[in-house]
C-alpha positions as CSV (number, residue, x, y, z in Angstrom):
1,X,162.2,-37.9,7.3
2,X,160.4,-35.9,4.4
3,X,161.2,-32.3,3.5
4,X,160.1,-30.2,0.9
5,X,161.1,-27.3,-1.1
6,X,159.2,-25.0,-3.4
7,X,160.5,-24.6,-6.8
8,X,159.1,-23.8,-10.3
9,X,159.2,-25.5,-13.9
10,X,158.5,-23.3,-17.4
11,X,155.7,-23.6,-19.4
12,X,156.3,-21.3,-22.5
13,X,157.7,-18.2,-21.3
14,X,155.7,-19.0,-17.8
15,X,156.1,-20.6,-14.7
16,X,154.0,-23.1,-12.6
17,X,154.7,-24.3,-9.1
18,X,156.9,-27.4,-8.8
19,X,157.1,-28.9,-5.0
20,X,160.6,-30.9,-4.4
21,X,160.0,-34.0,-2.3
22,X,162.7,-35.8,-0.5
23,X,162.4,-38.9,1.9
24,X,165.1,-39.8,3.4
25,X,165.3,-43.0,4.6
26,X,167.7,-45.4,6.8
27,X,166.0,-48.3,6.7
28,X,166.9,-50.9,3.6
29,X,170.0,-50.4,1.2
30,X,171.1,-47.5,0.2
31,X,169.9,-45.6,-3.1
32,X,168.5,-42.9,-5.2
33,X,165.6,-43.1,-7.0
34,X,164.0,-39.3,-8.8
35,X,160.6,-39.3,-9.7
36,X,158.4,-36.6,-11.8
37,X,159.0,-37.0,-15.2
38,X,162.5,-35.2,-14.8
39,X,164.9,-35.1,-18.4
40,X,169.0,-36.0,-18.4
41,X,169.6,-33.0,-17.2
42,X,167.5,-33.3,-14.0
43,X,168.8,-37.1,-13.8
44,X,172.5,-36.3,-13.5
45,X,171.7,-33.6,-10.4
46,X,172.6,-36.2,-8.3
47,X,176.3,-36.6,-9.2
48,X,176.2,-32.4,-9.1
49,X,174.7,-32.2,-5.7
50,X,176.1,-35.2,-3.7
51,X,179.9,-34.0,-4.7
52,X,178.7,-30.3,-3.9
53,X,177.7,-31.5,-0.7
54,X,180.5,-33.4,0.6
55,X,183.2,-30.7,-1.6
56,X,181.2,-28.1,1.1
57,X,182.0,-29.8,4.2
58,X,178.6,-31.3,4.3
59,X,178.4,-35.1,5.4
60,X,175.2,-37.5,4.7
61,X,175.1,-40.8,5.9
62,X,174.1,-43.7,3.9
63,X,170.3,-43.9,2.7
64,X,167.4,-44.8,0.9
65,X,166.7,-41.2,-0.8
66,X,163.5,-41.0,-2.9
67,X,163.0,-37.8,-4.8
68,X,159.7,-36.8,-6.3
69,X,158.8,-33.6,-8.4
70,X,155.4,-32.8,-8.4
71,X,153.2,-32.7,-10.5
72,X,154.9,-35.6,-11.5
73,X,152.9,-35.8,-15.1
74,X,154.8,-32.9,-16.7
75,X,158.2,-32.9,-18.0
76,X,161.3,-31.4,-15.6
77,X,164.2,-30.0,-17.3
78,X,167.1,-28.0,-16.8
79,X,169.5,-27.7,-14.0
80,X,167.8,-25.2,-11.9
81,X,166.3,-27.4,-9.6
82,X,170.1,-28.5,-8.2
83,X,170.0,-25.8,-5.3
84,X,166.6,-26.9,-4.0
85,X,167.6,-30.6,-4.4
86,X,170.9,-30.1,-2.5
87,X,169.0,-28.1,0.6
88,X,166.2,-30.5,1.2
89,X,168.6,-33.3,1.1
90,X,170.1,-31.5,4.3
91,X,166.7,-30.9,5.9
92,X,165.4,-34.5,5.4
93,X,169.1,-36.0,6.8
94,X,168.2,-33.6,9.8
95,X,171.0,-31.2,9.3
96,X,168.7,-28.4,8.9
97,X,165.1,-27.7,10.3
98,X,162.7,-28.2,7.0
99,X,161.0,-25.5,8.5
100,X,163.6,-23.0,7.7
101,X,162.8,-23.7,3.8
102,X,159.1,-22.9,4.1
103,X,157.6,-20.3,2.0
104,X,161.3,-19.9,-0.1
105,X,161.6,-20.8,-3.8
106,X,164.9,-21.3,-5.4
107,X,166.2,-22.3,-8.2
108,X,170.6,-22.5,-9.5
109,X,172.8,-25.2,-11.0
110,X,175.6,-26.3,-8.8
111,X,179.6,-27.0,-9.7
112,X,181.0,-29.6,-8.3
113,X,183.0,-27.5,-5.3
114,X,179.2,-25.8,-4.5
115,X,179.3,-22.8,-6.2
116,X,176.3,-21.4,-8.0
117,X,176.1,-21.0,-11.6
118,X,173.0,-19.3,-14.0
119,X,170.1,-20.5,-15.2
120,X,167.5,-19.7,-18.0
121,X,164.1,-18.7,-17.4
122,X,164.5,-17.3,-13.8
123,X,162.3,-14.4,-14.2
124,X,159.6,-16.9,-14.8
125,X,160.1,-18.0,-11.8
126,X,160.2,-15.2,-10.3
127,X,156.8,-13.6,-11.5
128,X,155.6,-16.8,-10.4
129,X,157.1,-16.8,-7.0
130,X,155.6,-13.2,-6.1
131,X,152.3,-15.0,-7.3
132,X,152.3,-17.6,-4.9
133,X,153.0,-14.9,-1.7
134,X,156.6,-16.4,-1.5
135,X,158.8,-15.2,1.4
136,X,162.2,-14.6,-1.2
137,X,163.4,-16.5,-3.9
138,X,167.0,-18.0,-3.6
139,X,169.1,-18.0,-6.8
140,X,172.7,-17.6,-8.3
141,X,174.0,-14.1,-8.0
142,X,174.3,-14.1,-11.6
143,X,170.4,-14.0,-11.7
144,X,169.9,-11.8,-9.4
145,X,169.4,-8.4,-11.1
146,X,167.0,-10.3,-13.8
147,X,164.9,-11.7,-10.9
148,X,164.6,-8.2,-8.6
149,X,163.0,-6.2,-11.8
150,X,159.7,-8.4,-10.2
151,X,158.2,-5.7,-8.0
152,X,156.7,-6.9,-4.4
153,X,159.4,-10.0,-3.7
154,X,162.8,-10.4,-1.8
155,X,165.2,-11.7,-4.3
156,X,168.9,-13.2,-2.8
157,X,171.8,-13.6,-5.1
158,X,174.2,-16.4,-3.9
159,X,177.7,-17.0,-4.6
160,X,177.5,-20.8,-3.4
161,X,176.0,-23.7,-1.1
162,X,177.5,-22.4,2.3
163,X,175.9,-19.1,1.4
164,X,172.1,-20.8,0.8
165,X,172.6,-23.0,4.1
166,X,174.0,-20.2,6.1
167,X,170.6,-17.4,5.2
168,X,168.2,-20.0,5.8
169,X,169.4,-21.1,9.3
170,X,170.3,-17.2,10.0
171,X,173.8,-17.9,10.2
172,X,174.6,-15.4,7.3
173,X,172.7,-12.0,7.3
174,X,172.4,-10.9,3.7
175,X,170.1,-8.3,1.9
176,X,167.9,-8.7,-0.8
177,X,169.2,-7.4,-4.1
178,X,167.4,-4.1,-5.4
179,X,167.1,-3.0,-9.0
180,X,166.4,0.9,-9.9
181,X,164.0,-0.2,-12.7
182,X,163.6,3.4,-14.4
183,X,167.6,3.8,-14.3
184,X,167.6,1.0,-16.8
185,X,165.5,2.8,-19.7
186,X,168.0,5.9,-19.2
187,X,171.1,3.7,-19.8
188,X,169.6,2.5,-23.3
189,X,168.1,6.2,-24.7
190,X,171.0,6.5,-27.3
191,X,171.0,4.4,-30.4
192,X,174.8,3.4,-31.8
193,X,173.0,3.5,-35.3
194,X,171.1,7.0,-36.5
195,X,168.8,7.9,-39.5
196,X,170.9,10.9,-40.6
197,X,173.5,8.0,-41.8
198,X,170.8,6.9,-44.9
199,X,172.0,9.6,-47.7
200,X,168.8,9.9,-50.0
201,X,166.4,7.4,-50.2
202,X,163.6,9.9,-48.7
203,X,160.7,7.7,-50.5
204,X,162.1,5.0,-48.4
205,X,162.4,6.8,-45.1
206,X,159.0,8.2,-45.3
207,X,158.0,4.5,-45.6
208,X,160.0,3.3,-42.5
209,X,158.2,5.9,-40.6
210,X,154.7,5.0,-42.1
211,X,155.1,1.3,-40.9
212,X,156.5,2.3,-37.8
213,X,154.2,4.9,-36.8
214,X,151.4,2.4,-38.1
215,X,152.8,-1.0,-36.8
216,X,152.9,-1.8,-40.4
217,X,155.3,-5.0,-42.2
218,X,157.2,-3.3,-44.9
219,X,159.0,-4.9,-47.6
220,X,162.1,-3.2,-50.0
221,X,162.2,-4.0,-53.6
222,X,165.9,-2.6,-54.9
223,X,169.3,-3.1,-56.5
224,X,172.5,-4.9,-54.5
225,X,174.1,-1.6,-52.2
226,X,171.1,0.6,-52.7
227,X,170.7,0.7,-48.4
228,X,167.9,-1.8,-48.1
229,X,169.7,-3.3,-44.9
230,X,171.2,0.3,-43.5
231,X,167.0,1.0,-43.6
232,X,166.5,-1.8,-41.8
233,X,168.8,-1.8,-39.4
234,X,167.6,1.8,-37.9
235,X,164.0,1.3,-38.0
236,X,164.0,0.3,-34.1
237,X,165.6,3.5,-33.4
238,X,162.5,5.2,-34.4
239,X,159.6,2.6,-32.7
240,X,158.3,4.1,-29.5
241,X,160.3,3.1,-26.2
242,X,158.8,-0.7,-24.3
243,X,156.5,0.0,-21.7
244,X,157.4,-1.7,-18.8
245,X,154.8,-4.5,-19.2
246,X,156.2,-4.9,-22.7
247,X,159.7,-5.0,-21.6
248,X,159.0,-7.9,-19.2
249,X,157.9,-10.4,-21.8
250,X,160.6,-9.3,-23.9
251,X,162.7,-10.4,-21.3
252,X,160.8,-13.2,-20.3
253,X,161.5,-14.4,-23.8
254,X,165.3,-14.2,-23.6
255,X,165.6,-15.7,-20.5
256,X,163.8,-18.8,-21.1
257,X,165.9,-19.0,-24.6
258,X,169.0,-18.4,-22.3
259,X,170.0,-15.5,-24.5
260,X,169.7,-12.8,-21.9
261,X,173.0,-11.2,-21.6
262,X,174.6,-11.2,-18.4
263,X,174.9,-7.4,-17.8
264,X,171.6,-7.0,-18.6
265,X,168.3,-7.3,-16.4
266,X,165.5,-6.3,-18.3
267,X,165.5,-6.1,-22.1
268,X,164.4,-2.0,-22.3
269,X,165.0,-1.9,-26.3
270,X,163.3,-3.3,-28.9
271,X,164.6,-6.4,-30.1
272,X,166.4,-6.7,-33.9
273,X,166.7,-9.9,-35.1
274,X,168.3,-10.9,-38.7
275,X,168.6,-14.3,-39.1
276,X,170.1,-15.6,-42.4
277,X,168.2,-17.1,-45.0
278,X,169.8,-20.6,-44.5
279,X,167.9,-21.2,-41.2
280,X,165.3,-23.8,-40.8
281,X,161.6,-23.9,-39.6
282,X,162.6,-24.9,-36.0
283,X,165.0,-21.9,-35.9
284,X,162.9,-19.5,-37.0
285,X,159.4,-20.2,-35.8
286,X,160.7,-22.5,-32.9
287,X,160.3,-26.0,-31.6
288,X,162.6,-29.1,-31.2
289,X,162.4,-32.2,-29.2
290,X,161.6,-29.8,-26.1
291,X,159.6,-26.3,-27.6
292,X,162.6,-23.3,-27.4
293,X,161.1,-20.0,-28.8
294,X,162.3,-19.4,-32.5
295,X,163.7,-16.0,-34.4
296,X,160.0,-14.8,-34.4
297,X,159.5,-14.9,-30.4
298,X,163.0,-13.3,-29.9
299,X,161.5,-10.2,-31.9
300,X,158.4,-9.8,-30.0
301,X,157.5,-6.1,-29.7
302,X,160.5,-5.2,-32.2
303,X,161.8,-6.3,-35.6
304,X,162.0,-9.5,-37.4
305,X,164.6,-8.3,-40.4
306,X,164.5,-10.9,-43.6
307,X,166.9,-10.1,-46.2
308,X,167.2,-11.8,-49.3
309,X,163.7,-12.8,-48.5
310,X,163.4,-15.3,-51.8
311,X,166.4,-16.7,-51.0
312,X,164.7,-18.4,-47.6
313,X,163.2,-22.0,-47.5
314,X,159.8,-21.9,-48.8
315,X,158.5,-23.5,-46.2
316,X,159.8,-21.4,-43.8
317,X,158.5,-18.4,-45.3
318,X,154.8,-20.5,-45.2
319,X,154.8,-21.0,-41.9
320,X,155.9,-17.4,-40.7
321,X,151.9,-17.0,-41.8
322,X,150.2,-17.6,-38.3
323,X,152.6,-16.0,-36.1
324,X,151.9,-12.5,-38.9
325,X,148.3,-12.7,-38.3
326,X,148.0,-14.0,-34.4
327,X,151.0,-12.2,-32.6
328,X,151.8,-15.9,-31.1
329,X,153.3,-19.2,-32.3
330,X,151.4,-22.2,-30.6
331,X,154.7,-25.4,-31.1
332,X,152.5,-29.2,-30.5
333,X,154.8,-32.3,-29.4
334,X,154.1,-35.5,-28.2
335,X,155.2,-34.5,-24.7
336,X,154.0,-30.9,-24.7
337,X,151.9,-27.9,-26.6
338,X,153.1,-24.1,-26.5
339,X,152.4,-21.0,-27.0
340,X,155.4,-18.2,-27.5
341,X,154.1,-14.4,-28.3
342,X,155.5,-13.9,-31.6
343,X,153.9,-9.8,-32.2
344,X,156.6,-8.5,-34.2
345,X,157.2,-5.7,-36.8
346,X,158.6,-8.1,-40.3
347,X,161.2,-5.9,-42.3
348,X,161.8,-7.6,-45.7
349,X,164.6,-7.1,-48.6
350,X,165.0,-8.5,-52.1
351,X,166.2,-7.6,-54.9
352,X,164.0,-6.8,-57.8
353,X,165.4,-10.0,-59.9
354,X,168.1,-12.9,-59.7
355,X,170.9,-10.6,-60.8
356,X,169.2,-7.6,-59.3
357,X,169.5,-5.1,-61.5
358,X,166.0,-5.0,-63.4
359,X,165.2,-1.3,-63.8
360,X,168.7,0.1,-62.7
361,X,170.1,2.8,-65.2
362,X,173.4,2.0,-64.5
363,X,173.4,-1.6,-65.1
364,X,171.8,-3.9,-67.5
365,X,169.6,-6.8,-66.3
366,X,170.6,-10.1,-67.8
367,X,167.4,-11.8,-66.5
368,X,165.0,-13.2,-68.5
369,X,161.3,-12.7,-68.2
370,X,160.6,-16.3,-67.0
371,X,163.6,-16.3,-64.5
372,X,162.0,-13.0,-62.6
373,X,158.8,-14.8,-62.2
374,X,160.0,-17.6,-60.8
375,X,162.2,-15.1,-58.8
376,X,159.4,-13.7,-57.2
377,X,156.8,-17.0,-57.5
378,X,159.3,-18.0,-54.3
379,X,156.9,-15.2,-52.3
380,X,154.0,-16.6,-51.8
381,X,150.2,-14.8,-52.3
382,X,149.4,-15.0,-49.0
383,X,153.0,-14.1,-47.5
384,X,152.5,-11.0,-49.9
385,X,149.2,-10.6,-48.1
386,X,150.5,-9.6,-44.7
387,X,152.8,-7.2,-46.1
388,X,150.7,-3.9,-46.3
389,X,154.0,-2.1,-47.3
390,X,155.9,-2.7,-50.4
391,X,158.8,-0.1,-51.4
392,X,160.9,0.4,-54.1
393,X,164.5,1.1,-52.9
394,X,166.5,2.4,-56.4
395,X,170.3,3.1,-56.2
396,X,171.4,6.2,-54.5
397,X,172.7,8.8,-57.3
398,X,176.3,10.6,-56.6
399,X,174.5,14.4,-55.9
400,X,173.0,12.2,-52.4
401,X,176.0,10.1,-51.5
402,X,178.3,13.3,-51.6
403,X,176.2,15.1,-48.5
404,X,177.3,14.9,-45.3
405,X,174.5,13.6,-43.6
406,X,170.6,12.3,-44.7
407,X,168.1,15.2,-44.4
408,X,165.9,13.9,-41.4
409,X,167.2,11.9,-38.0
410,X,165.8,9.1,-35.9
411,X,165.0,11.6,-32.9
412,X,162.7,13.7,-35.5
413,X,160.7,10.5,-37.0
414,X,160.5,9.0,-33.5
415,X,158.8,11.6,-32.0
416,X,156.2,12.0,-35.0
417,X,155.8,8.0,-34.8
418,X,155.0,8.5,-31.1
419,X,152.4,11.1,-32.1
420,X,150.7,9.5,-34.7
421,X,151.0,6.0,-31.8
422,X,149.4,8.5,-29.4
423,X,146.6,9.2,-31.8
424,X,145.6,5.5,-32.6
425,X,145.8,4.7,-28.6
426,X,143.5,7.1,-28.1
427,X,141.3,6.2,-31.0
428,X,141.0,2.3,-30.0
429,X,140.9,2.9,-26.7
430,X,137.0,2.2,-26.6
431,X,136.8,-0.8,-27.8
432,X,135.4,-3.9,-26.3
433,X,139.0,-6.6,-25.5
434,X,137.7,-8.6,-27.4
435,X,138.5,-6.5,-30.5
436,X,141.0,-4.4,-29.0
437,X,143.3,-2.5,-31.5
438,X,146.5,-0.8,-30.9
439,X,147.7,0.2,-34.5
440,X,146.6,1.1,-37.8
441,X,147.9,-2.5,-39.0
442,X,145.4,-4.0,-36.9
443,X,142.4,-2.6,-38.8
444,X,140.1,-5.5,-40.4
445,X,136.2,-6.4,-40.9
446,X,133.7,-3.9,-39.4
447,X,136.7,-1.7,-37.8
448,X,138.1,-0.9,-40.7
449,X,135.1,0.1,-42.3
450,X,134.1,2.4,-39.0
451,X,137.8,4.1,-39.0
452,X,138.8,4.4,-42.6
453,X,135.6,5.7,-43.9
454,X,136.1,7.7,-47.3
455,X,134.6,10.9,-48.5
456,X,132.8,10.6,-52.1
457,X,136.4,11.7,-54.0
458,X,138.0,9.8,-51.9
459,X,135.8,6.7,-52.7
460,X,136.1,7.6,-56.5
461,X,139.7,8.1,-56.5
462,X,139.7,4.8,-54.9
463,X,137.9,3.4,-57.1
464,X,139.2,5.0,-60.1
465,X,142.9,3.4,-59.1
466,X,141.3,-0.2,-58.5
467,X,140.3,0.1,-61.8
468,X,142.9,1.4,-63.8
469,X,145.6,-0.5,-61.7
470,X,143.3,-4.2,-61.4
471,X,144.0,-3.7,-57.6
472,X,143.2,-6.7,-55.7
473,X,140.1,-6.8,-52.7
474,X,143.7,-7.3,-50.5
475,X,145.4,-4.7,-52.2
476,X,142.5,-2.3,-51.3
477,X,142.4,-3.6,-47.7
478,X,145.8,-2.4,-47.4
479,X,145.7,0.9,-48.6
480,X,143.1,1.7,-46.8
481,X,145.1,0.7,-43.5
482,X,148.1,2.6,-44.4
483,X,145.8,5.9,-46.0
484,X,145.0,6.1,-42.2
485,X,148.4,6.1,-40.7
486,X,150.0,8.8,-43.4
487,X,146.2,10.5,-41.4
488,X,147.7,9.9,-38.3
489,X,150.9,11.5,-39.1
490,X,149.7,14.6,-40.9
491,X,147.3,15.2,-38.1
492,X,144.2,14.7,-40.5
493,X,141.2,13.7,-38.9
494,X,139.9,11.4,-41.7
495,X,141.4,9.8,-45.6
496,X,141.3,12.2,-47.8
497,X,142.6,11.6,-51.7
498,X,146.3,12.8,-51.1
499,X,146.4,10.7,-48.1
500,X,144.8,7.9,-50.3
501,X,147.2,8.5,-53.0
502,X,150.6,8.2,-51.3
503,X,149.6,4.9,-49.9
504,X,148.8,3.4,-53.6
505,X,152.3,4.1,-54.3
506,X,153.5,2.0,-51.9
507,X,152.2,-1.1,-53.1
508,X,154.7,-1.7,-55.5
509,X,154.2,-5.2,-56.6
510,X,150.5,-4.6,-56.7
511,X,150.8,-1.5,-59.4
512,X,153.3,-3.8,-61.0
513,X,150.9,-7.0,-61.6
């Protein structure tokens, strides 16, 4: 007897339709035989499920079993595909009707006593499911708060085998699992970290909320203890909240990585990720034998936090370059090609030399001239050029670090970044998909020339300071995008020279070569 089971396989941080063939045969000797390009993983589900089986009180006899994943020309991995295995055994052995599994897709890893245990990339399968007009998806309770955020499908959670056999022959009434999806943004509106804990350093909050409002990549230049990282750290608490469309491919991310944490079923905060300098391509942009998403996928729609930036491999650096100007990291192997969104905000920190104390007044550089350069010759031109903001960050002076608290909080700049975000929305709204913008950091080629249109002093100042300064055609590119946010958040409606002249100082490196 045949019986089949629908299941599904990820592709990315997607899903496509895998159907779960078993014949079950009592003519010839008896055997196993799996089919469909499955990995080690998928290979050794049949010690899981056959011990599952008989550990549940469930007997098969002797048989020739041939198992076939279809399609059967891409890869299988993973040990979701155990459940389905385990219940269309039972239908093709004729202990259950294979009827009863019709229009149900599952997905769980089994112990070897039949309980259920997690698996990654279940809401995946779970958009996927609702795709395909599937009557419920079956997986481990575990799961089953991160699959029942997808809206219009019957999600079961399932403790262990007896429990799947026993709702799909109506033995077991059980309900499907409901998540409050709103109640979920109002258990993540307070922030453990806070603005009002930066003393000083208003230059460089006035920058955080420039990128931020702006979508901008930043980059601090300062001294060892000057707050570069304590910056860094609370610039999520001032990004506006995930819409929910936003949230579910944040999620998506993290549950096909496996990182999603168990209490947790959507990701409703942005994501802050700080990997150390020490990490290599793979980790960082992703990949492996198998694609897994890198640092840069796990800070979609948040922050992507490099400190010691000079300190990372160069090459790593280099290829951060297409994921900064696509919003996506396409991974090609010789069994598969990926794509993982990768549209992140990159926070940056270095120190102004080796020693790190060129320009403080309260310590001497012992750097030489040649030893800076090749400092910063470790950042590379066009690295630099996706970096529209570059801020110096000096030492905080006693009269700042003696206050009790920083002059402005992250409620205060969140809700001016949220304005100034309302503003742009509105702005882009207009445009064609194809050249659909949703920030100032976005702005390039004809758009930037429609929206950041100068008077005549702005366009001498301008061109006064290219001048004087030997500003660079990227340099000017890059004022011009952050001359329009610093707009945006003085409720301007065009650049004027004030506007123009804040964002010149916050090209640091350019005013320095």
């Amino acid at each position: 007897m045949i019986a089949k089971v629908a299941c599904a396989a990820l592709m990315g941080i997607d899903a496509f339709d895998v159907e779960l063939e078993v014949d079950f045969s009592r003519s010839g000797l008896p055997a196993f035989t799996l089919v469909g390009l499955p990995d080690g993983v998928v290979r050794e589900a049949k010690e899981r499920v056959f011990t599952a089986l008989r550990n549940r009180g469930f007997r098969l006899p002797p048989a020739r079993v041939t198992v076939n994943l279809a399609p059967a020309d891409v890869r299988k991995e993973g040990s979701g595909y155990d459940l389905p295995l385990a219940l269309a055994l039972m239908a093709a052995a004729g202990q259950m009707d294979p009827e009863r599994l019709a229009g149900w897709y599952m997905a769980g890893e089994l112990s070897l006593t039949g309980e259920l245990r997690p698996v990654s990339g279940v809401l995946p399968m779970a958009v996927q499911a609702r795709s395909a007009g599937a009557r419920g998806l079956l997986v481990p309770s575990a799961n089953a708060a991160e699959a029942a955020v997808v809206r219009g499908l019957e999600v079961y959670g399932l403790d262990d085998l007896s429990q799947a056999v026993g709702l799909l022959t109506g033995e077991l009434a059980a309900e499907p699992v409901q998540v409050d999806v709103n109640s979920l943004w109002n258990e993540r509106s307070e922030f453990a970290l806070d603005f009002s804990e930066v003393k000083g350093q208003e230059h460089a909050k006035r920058a955080v909320e420039i990128a931020a409002a702006g979508g901008h990549n930043l980059l601090f230049i300062g001294p060892p203890g000057s707050g570069k990282t304590m910056l860094a750290q609370r610039i999520p608490t001032v990004l506006p909240s995930l819409a929910f469309d936003e949230a579910l491919e944040v999620t998506k991310v993290y549950s096909v990585a496996g990182e999603l944490p168990a209490n947790r079923s959507l990701m409703v905060a942005r994501p802050f990720r700080s990997p150390h300098h020490t990490i290599s391509d793979v980790g960082l942009v992703g990949g492996g034998h198998y694609p897994r998403p890198g640092e840069v996928s796990m800070a979609h729609r948040g922050v992507l936090f490099l400190d010691e930036l000079p300190e990372f491999k160069k090459h790593a650096l280099e290829v951060l370059r297409q994921p900064l100007e696509d919003g996506r990291v396409s991974i090609s192997r010789s069994l598969v090609s990926l794509t993982y969104p990768a549209d992140f905000m990159l926070v940056a920190a270095m120190n102004p030399c080796p020693c790190g104390y060129l320009g403080d007044d309260q310590h001497e550089c012992t750097c030489s001239r040649r030893s800076v350069d090749n400092y910063r010759a470790r950042l590379s031109g066009p690295l630099l050029d996706r970096i529209d903001l570059q801020v110096e960050v000096p030492a905080v002076p006693w009269k700042d670090l003696k206050q009790a608290r920083g002059n402005v909080d992250s409620a205060t700049m969140r809700e001016r970044v949220r304005t100034a975000r309302a503003v742009q929305s509105e702005r882009y709204q207009a445009l064609p998909e194809h050249r659909r913008i949703r920030t100032n950091a976005e702005l390039g080629g004809a758009a930037l020339e429609e929206y950041c249109r100068l008077d005549q002093a702005g366009q001498d100042f301008l061109g006064q300071a290219v001048r004087t300064l030997g500003l660079s055609a990227r340099a000017y590119t890059r004022i011009l995008r952050i001359a329009r946010t610093i707009a945006d958040l003085d409720a301007a409606p065009g650049i004027a020279v004030p506007q123009l002249a804040e964002a010149i100082n916050y090209r640091t490196l350019d005013r320095e070569g």
